[in-house]
N, C-alpha and C positions, 0 to 999 in steps of 0.2 A: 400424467399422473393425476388420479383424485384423490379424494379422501370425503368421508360422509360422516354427517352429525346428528344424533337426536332429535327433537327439539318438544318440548313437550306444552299441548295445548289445551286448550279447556274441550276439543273436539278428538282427542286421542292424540298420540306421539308422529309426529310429523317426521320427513328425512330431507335432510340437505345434502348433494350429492356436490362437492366444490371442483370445478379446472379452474386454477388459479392461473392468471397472468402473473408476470415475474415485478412488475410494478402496475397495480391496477390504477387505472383513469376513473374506471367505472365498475361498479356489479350491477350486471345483469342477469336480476331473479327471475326466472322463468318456470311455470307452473302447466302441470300438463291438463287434457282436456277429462270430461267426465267417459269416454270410453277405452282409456288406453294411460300410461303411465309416461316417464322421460326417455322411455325407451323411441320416443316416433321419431320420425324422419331429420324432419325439421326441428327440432330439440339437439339431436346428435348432433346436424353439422352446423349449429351455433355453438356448442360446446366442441367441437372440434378448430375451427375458425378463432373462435373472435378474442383466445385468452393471447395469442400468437399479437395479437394489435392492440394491445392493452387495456383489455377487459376482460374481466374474470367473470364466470358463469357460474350460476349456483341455478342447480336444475332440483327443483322443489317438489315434493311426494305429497298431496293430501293427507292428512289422517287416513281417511279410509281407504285410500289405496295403500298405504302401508298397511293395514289391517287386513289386507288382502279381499274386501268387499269386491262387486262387480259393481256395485250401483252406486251413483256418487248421491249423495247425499242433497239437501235442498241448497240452494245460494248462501239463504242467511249463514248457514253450517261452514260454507265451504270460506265466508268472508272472514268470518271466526279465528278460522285455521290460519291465514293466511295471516292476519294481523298479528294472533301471537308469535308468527314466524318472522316478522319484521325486524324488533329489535338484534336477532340473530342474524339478518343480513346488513342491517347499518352495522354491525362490530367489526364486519372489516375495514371501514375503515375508508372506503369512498363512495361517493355519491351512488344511489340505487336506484336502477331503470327496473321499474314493474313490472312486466312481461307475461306472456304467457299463451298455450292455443286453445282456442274454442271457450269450452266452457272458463278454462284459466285466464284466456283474455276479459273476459265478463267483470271475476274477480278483480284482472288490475284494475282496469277502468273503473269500476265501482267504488275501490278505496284507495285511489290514487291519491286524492286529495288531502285527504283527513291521514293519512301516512306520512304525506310530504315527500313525494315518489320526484327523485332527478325528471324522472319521463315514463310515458308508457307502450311498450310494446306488444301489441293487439296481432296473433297469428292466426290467421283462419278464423279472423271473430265470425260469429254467427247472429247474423246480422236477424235472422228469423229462423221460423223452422222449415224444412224443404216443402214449396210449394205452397206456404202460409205467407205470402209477404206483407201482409195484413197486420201479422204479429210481429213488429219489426221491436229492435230492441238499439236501438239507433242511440235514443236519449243516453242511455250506458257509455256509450262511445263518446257522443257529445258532451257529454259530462265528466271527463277526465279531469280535465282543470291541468294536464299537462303538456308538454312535448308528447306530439302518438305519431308513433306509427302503426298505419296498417300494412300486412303483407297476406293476400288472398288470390286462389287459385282461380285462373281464369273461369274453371265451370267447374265454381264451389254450389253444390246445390243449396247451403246455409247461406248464400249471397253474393254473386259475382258480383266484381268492380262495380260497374255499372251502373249498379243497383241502390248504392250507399250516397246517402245525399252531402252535397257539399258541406263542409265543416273544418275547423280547423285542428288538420292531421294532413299527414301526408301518406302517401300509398303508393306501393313496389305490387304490383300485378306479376305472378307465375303463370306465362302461357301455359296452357292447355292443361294445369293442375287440378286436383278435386281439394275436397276437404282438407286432404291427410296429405296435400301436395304431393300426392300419386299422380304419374302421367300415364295414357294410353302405350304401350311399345310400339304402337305404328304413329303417334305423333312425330310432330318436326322435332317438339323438344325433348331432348332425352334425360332421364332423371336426373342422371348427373348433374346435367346442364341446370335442371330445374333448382336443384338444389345449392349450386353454385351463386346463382344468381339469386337465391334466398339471402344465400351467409354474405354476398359480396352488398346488394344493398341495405340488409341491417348495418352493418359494416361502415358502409360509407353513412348512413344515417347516427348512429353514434356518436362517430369523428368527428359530427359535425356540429352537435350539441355543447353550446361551451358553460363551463361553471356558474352557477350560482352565488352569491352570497347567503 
């Protein structure tokens, strides 16, 4: 079961799409990237997963993709949104993992802080743009000031593993994944699998975060 809510921001009416767990540990708000909505891969099968192990998901709509734009709008805009949608995620009631992919990863990480985010989870951050590694956007990541996880597709052209300099976060690699944690059909791992092993190490990285004061 869901249910979706409003939420209205200085950047247009946002949406919150909730799977609730039946006793939540945790909310994990998850926001989707700038070319695609919560509809992706990787968004579904954490909203399928992780309310079953108690943590509730709240899959988070921009303004403007509720608006139905194509183009997401600048950072400053999209940090905007996100903050006014905050207090709507602390109302349920327990600690909130900041989350999100690509471009929404950006977002947590950038106002992890100043939120007062449980943790932040970074999906397919884009570490640069394909073939620019020049323009690395790293400091965003290294500046969470939380618990992060990263989780990225082994041949993300926005930044394989590899690629991401040591820092304090930890990181779940999808063989043979791209961006949108798509796999080849003739690879070894098959999407299932790929996606499996998405929702099973968020999963155990959660569990493993213990409370605050």
């Amino acid at each position: 079961m869901s249910e979706s809510e409003s939420v209205e921001t200085p950047a247009g009416p946002a949406r919150i799409t909730w799977r609730r767990a039946s006793r939540a540990r945790l909310v994990l708000a998850v926001s989707h990237g700038a070319g695609g909505g919560v509809e992706a891969r990787d968004l579904h099968a954490l909203a399928r997963v992780l309310p079953g192990r108690g943590v509730s998901v709240a899959l988070v709509e921009q303004p403007w993709r509720v608006a139905g734009k194509k183009v997401a709008p600048a950072p400053k805009t999209l940090d905007v949104g996100w903050r006014a949608i905050w207090p709507a995620l602390a109302a349920a009631g327990a600690p909130v993992v900041s989350g999100g992919r690509s471009a929404g990863a950006r977002v947590a990480c950038r106002t992890a802080a100043e939120l007062g985010a449980h943790a932040v989870l970074a999906l397919s951050f884009p570490l640069h743009p394909p073939g620019r590694p020049e323009k690395s956007r790293a400091a965003e990541l290294l500046g969470a000031g939380a618990p992060t996880l990263v989780v990225q597709g082994a041949n993300d052209p926005f930044g394989r593993p590899h690629e991401f300099p040591e820092g304090p976060y930890e990181m779940v690699e999808i063989p043979d994944a791209d961006h949108g944690f798509a796999v080849p059909k003739r690879a070894e791992t098959t999407q299932e699998q790929a996606l499996d092993l998405l929702a099973e190490g968020v999963a155990r990285w959660l569990a493993s975060i213990e409370p605050r004061d």
